[in-house]
C-alpha positions in Angstrom: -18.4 -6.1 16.7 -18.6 -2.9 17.4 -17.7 -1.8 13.6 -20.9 -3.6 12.5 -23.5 -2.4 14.9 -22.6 1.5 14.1 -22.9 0.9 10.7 -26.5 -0.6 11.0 -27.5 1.5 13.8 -25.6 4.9 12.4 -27.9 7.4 10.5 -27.1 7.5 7.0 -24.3 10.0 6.3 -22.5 9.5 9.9 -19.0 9.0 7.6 -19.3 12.1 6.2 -17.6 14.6 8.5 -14.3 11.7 8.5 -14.4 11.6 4.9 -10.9 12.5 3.2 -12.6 15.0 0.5 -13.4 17.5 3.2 -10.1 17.1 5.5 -7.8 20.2 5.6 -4.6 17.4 5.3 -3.8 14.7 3.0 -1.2 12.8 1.6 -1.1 10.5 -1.2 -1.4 7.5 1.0 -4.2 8.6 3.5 -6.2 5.7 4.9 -9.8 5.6 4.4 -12.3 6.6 7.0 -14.1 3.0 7.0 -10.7 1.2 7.0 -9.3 3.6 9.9 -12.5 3.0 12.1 -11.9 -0.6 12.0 -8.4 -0.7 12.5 -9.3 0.9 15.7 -12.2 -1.2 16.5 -9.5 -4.0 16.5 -7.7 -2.5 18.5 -10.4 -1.9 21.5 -9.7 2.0 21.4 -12.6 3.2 23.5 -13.0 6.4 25.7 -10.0 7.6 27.5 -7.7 5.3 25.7 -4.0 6.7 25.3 -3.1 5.5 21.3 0.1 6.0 19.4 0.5 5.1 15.5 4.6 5.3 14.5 3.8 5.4 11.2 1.0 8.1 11.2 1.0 9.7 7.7 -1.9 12.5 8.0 -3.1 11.1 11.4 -5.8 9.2 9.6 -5.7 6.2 12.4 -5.3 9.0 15.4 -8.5 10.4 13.6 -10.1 7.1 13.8 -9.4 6.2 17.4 -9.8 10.3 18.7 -13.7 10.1 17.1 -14.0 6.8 19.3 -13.1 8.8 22.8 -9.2 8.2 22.9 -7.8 11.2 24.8 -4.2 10.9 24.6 -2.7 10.3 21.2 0.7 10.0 19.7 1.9 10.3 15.9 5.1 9.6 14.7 6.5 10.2 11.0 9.6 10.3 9.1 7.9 12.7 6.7 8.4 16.5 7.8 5.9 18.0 4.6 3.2 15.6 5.3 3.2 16.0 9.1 3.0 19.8 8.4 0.2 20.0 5.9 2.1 20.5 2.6 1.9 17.1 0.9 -1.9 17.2 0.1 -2.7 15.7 -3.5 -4.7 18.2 -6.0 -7.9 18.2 -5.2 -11.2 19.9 -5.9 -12.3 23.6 -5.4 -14.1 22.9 -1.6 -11.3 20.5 -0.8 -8.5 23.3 -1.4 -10.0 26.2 0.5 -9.8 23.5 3.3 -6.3 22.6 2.5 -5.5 26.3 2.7 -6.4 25.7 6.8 -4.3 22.8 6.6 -1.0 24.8 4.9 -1.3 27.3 8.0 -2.3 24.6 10.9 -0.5 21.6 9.9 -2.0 18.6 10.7 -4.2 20.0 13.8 -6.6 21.4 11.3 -8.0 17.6 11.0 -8.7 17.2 14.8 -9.4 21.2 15.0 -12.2 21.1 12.4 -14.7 17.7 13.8 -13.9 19.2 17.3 -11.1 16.5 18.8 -8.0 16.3 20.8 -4.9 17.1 18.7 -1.9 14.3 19.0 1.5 15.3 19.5 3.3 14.9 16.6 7.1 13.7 16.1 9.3 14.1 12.8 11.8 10.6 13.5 12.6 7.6 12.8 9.9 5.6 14.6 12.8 2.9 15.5 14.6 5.2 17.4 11.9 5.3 20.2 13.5 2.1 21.1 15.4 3.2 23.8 14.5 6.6 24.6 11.6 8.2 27.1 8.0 7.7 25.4 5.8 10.7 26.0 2.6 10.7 28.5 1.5 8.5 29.7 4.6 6.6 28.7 6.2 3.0 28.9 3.5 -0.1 29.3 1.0 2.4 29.5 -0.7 2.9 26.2 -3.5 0.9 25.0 -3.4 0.9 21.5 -0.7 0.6 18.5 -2.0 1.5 15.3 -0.3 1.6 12.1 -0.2 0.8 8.3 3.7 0.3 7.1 4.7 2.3 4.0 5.0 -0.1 1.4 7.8 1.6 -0.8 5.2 2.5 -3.6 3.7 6.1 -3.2 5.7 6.5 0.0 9.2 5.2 0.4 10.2 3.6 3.9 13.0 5.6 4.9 15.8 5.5 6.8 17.0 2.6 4.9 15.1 0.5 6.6 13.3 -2.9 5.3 9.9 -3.4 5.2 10.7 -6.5 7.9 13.2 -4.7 9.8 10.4 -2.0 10.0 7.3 -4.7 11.3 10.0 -6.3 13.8 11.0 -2.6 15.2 7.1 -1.4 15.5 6.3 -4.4 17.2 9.2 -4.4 19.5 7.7 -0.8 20.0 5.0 -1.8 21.1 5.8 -4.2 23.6 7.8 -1.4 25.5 4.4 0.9 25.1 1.8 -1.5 25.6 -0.1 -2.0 29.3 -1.2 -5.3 29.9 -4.0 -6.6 27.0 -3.0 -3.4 25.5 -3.4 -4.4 21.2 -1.2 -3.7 18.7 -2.6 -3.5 15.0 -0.9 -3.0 11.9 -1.2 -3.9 8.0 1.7 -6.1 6.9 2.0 -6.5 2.7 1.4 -10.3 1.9 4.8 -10.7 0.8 6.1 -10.9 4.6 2.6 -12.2 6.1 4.3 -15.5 6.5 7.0 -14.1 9.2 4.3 -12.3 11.6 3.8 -15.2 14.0 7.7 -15.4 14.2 8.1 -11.1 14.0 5.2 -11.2 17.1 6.5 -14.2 19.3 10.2 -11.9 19.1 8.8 -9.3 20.3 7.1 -10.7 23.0 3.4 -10.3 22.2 0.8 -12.7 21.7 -0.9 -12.8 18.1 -4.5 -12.6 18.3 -5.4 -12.9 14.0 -4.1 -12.1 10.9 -6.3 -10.9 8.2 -6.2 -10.7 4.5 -7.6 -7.0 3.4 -7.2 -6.1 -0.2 -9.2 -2.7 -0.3 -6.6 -1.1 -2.7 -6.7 -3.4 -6.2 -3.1 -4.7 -6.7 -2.3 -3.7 -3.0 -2.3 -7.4 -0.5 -2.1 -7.2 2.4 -2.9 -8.9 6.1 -4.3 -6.9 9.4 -2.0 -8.0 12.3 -3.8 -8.1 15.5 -1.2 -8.6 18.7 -1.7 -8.4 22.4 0.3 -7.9 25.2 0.2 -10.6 27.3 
C-alpha cells in the first residue's frame, strides 16, 4: 500500500513537519499524523481529490489528505473554539509561540504553515447537511469521506445525538457526497462495530473492511472502509 512504501522509501524525519508538537492548532482529541496518513490512504485521496471530513476537529484528516495532493477540502464541526484555534491543550514553550499564530488564524495556520490549500470550514451540526446544498464541487462529487466520531470522552457528541445515530447520519452523508467508487472512512468505537454492515447497507454503500485499531490504550475501536457503488 501506498502507506507502506513511503514509510520505507521516506527519508528519516519526513513526519516531522505533520507532527502535532509544532502545529499552530490543537485540540485535546487531535488525530496523529501516522494515523491521519492512513486513514487517507484508505481512502484513495490522491492529487486533485475533493475531501470532506464532518467531524473534522483541528483538520487533522484534511491535513492528511491536503499533504497527499487533495485540492478541494471540506471540514465540518460542532465545536466553534476548536474550529477557531482556541481549544489547544498546554503545551511547551516552541509549541505556544506557534499557537499564538493559531489564536490569530484559526485553523488556517495548520495548512498556512507546511504551504497547503486551506478547507472551508463550517460550525454545524454535520447531520444537517442532509438536505441542504453541499459546497464545491457538491452532491456525488467528492471523493473521499474522512472522519473519526467523537466518542463522548474528551469531546462530547453534541446535538444530542447517539454515537449510532451519528455513524448512520455520516454515512447517509456520504452517499449524497460521494461520486461513483468515491470511499468513505471512518473510526467506529467497538461497542457499535457489530451494526456497520447493517449502518452501511442503509445507507446505500458497499463495505469494503472493517478494522480493529487500538492506537489509544483503553480506546477500541474499528476503521470502516465503504464505497459508493
Amino acid at each position: 500500500t501506498w502507506f507502506v512504501n513511503i514509510v520505507g522509501e521516506k527519508k528519516k524525519g519526513w513526519l516531522k513537519p505533520y507532527l502535532l508538537s509544532g502545529r499552530p492548532c490543537i485540540s485535546l482529541t487531535s488525530t496523529r499524523p501516522e494515523f491521519a496518513f492512513l486513514m487517507s490512504n484508505l481512502a484513495n485521496v490522491c492529487s486533485g481529490a475533493a475531501v470532506l471530513d464532518p467531524c473534522c476537529g483541528s483538520g487533522s484528516l484534511l491535513l492528511a489528505a491536503a499533504a497527499r495532493g487533495a485540492a478541494s477540502l471540506w471540514g465540518i464541526d460542532a465545536n466553534r473554539e476548536v474550529l477557531e484555534g482556541r481549544r489547544s491543550p498546554p503545551r511547551g514553550q516552541a509549541a505556544a509561540s506557534a499557537a499564538l499564530v493559531g489564536a490569530r488564524d484559526g485553523l488556517a495556520a495548520n495548512f498556512n504553515a507546511l504551504g497547503l490549500p486551506v478547507p472551508r470550514f463550517d460550525c454545524s451540526d454535520a447531520l444537517s447537511w442532509s438536505d441542504r446544498p453541499l459546497p464545491a464541487p457538491g452532491a456525488n462529487r467528492y471523493d473521499a469521506m474522512l472522519a473519526e466520531l467523537p466518542y463522548g470522552q474528551l469531546e462530547p457528541v453534541r446535538f444530542d445525538h447517539t454515537i449510532l445515530a451519528l455513524a448512520a447520519g455520516l454515512l447517509a452523508l456520504a452517499s449524497r457526497a460521494l461520486r461513483r467508487r468515491g470511499r468513505a472512512v471512518i473510526t467506529l468505537p467497538e461497542t457499535i462495530a457489530d451494526e456497520a454492515p447493517a449502518l452501511v447497507q442503509n445507507a446505500g454503500l458497499r463495505m469494503l473492511n472493517l478494522i480493529p485499531c487500538d492506537y489509544r490504550t483503553g480506546l477500541c475501536r474499528r476503521i470502516l472502509v465503504a464505497e459508493q457503488p
